[in-house]
N, C-alpha and C positions, 0 to 999 in steps of 0.2 A: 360601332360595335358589330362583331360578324355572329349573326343568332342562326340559328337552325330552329325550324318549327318542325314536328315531325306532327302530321295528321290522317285521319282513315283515307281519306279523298282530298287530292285538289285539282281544279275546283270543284265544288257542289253548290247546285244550285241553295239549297238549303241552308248552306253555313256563310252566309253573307257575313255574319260578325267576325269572321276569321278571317274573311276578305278585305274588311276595312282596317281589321285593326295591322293587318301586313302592308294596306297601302299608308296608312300613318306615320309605321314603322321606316318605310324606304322614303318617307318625305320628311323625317329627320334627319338620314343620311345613316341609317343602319342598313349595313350590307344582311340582306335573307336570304338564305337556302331554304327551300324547301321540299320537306323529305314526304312523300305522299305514300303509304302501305298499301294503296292498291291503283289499280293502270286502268280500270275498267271506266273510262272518261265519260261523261253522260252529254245526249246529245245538243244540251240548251249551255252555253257560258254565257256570264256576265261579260261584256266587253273588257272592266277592270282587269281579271283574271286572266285575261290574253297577255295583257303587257309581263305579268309576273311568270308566264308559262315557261320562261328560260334561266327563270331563275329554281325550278321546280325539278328534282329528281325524282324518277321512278325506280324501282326495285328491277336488278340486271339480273334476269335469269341466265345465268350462263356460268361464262370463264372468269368474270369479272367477279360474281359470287363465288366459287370455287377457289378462287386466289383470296377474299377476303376470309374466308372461311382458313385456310392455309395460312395465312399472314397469322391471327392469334392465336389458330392451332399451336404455331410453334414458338411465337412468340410471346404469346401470355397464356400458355396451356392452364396453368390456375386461375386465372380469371377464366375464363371460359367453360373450365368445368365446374366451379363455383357457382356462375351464373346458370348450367345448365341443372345445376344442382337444387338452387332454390325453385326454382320454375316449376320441375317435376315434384320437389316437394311440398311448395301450395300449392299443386292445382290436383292431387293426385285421389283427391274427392271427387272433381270436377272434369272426368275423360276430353268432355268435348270440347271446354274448355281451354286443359291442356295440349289438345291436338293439334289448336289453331295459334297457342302460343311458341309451341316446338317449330310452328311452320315460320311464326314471326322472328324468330331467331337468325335464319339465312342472310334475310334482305336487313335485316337492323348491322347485319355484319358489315355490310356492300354499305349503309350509311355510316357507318362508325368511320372507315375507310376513307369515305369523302369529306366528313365532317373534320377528320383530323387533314385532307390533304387541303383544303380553303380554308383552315385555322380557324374553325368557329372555337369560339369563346363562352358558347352559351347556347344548351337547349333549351326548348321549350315546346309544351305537346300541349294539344286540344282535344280533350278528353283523356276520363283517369281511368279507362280502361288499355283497350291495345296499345293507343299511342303513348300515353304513359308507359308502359314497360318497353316498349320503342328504346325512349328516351334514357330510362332507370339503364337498359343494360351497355347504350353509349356510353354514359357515365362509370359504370362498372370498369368496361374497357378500356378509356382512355383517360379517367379522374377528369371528369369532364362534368363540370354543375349542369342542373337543370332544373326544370321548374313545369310546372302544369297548374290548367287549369280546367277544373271540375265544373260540370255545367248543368247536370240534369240527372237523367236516369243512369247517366255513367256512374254513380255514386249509391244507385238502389241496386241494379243489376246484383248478381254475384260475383265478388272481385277480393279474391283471396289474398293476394299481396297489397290493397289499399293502404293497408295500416305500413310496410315500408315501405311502399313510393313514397307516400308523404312524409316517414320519416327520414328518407333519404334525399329529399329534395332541398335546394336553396330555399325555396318556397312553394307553397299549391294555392294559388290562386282559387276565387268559388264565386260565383257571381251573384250570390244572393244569402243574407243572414239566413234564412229556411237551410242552405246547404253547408254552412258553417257551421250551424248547431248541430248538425247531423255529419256533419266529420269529426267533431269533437265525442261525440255520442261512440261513433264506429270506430274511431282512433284512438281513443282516452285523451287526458287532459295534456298527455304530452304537445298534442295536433296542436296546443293553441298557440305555440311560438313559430308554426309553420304555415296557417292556412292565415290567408289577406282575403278579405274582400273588396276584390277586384270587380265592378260592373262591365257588361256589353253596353256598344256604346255604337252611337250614331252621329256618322259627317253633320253635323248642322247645316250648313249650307245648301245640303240637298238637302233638304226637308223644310221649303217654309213654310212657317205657317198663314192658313190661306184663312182669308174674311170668311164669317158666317155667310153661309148660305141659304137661299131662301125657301121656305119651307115647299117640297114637291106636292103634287096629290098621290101619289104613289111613289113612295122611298125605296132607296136600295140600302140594302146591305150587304156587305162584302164581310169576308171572311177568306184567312189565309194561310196556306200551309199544305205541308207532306197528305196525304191522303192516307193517314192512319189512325189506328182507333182512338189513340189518345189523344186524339185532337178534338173528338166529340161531335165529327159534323154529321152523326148523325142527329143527337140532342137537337142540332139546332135546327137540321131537316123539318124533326117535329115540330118542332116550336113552332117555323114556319106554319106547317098544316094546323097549329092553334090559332094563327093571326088570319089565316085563309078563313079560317071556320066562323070567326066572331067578324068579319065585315072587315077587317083591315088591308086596305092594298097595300101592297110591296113586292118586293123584285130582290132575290138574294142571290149573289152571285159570288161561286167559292172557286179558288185560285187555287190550285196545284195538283199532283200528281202522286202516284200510288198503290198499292195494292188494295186498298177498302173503293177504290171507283166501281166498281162492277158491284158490289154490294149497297151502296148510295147510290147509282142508277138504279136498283130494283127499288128502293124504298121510296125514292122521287116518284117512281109511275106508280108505286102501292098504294099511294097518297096522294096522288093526283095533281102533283105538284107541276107537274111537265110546263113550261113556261115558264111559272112564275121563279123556282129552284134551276139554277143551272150549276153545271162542274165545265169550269172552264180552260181546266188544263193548265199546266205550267205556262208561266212567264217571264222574261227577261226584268229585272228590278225597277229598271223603267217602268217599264209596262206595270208594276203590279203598284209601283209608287201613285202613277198618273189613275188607277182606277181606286185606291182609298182615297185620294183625294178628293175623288169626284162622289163618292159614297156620303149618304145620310147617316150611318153608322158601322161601325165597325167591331163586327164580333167573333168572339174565341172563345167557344164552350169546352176548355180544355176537360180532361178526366184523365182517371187512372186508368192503363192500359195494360193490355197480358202482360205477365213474364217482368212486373216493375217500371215498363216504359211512361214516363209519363215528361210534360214540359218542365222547363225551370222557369225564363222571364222568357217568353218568349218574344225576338224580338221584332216584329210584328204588331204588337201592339204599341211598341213604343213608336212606331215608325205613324203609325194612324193619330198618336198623341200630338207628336211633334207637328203633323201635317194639319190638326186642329179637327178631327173628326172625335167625334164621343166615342169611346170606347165600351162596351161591355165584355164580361170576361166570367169568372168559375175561382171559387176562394180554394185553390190549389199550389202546393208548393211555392215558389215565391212571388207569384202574381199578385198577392194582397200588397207587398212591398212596393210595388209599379201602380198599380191601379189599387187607389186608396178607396174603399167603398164611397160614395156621397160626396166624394170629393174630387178625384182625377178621372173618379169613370165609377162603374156600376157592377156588384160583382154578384154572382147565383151560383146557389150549392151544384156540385158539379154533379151532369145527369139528370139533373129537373128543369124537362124540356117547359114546363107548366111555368117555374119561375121564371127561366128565360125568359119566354113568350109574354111573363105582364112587365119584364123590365125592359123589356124592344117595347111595348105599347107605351110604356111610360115615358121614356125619352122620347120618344115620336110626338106622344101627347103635351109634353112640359117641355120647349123650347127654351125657357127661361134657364131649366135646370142643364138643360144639357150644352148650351152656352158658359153656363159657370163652369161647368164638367170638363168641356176641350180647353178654356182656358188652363186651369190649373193645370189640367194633362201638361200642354205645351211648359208649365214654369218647370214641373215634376223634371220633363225630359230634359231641359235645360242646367237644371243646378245638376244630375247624379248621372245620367246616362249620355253624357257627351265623350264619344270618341276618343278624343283629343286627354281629358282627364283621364281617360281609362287609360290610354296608352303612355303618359307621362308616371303613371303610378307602376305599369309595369319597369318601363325604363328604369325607374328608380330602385327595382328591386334587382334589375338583370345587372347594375353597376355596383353593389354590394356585392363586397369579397373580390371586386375584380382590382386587379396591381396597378 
């Protein structure tokens, strides 16, 4: 089948599940375009994302937009002012909003163009904000199905057209009951013949699970992710400086990159953490695989963040499950679903750096518990968050309606 994904970035280090589930996709024999809305490439790739970089379109500032823009000008001047029409009339609350949807209109042209000139058959967007109306006004243009899937704060944000993407879509994909019940909520009950949950999902293969380990005299913890606030590392900074204070040695080492770094380096030297707390910058997935691995546990203080950001499953913790490391985590949007409290891992109110702090003692303390604890993690990620299901449950919905 020939799918077009249309996403903010490809690649990003960040969106690995968008990475695997396109290399799934092209090892069933689905031909993928990919339509990427911005060019701005970042300096770290996944090696995977190399091999797919020629199958990846960027948006043609130039003659090639000026002609696609000319092509439905006059060839579908009512679709196009139609679509220009609804645009400026939800967002017409929302200025800034709408400024940067007006601007997504040119380059969605330039893909509509190429989407119809390699016969795709089927979009599909990641994320129900920009890339969803990407996708919605391909569709508009050329009666051309599509489908998205909703993941996180795309669904809290302010997103005045949500309620028709989804009802204009084959289907909206959501990766977690927490975000179904909450399209259903924001959509009315029409939403429930259109939203599936669909899980992120991980290659099993890369990810074995490794034998218990034998207990350190000083443990690490690793923790992973964007350098934003709703990922909570500060919480867990503190926490740290709680296990420093009561006699506990350990060694916390946080992976990624950000605009909250400069703000976590002050709070590490406020607290005197210098050594033990380190930010160690972005990594290539290898890299970030081979150091949970090697980690006594693995934690993610997520929280709610400015302006409605916050995680959905992040996937991250599943990747620490699967690899047998205990996980602790923050009872936030759908992470109770992945990390079952007392059963797949250990969860604290989000922001109580004091909770944290006696649930890293506790695991460190109770090896018994936290053996039962990666076990199950590892079955968790095995039956619901395998790749492969995810991607066979999409396929199944992208082949509905098709001749």
């Amino acid at each position: 089948m020939r799918l077009a994904y249309v996403v903010s970035l490809f690649p990003k280090l960040s969106e690995t599940f968008i990475l695997r589930e396109l290399i799934e996709l092209t090892r069933r024999g689905h031909e993928v375009t990919i339509f990427s809305l911005k060019t701005d490439r970042e300096s770290l790739e996944q090696d995977e994302a190399r091999e797919l970089s020629g199958r990846t379109v960027y948006p043609r500032f130039g003659w090639e937009m000026v002609g696609a823009f000319l092509h439905y000008f006059l060839y579908r001047p009512l679709r196009l002012a139609g679509i220009l029409w609804r645009v400026v009339f939800a967002h017409i609350g929302h200025p800034t909003i709408l400024i940067r949807c007006l601007a997504l209109i040119p380059e969605t042209l330039w893909f509509a163009r190429v989407a119809r000139a390699r016969g795709i058959q089927h979009v599909h967007a990641h994320w129900a904000t920009y890339p969803a109306l990407s996708a919605w006004i391909i569709s508009k243009l050329d009666d051309m199905p599509y489908s998205v899937t909703g993941h996180a704060h795309d669904l809290l944000v302010p997103n005045p057209m949500l309620k028709l993407k989804v009802a204009d879509s084959r289907f909206f994909a959501t990766i977690s009951e927490f975000n179904r019940a909450l399209l259903i909520q924001k959509c009315g009950p029409g939403a429930l013949e259109k939203v599936r949950l669909i899980r992120c999902g991980l290659p099993m293969a890369s990810f074995p699970f490794n034998p218990r380990r034998a207990a350190s005299e000083s443990p690490t913890l690793v923790s992973v992710g964007r350098l934003v606030d709703y990922k909570g590392f500060d919480v867990l900074i503190r926490a740290c400086g709680h296990l420093r204070d009561s006699g506990r040695p350990l060694r916390c080492r946080i992976v990624g990159e950000g605009p909250e770094r400069a703000r976590l380096d002050a709070l590490i030297t406020k607290l005197q953490l210098e050594g033990l707390v380190t930010l160690e910058g972005g990594k290539l997935q290898k890299e970030v695989t081979s150091l949970i691995a090697s980690a006594d546990l693995f934690v993610l203080a997520c929280v709610p963040g400015d302006g409605g950001l916050q995680d959905g499953i992040p996937i991250v913790l599943m990747e620490a499950m699967a690899l047998g490391v205990p996980v602790i985590s923050t009872k936030l949007s759908g992470i109770p679903e992945l990390v079952v409290d007392h059963r797949t891992g250990l969860l604290v109110a989000p922001g109580d750096d004091g909770h944290l702090a006696a649930a890293i003692e506790r695991l460190l303390a109770e090896p018994s518990l936290a053996e039962e604890l990666r076990v199950r993690g590892r079955e968790m990620i095995e039956k619901e968050f395998d790749v492969a299901h995810s991607v066979e449950q999409l396929c199944t919905e992208f082949r509905r309606g098709q001749p």
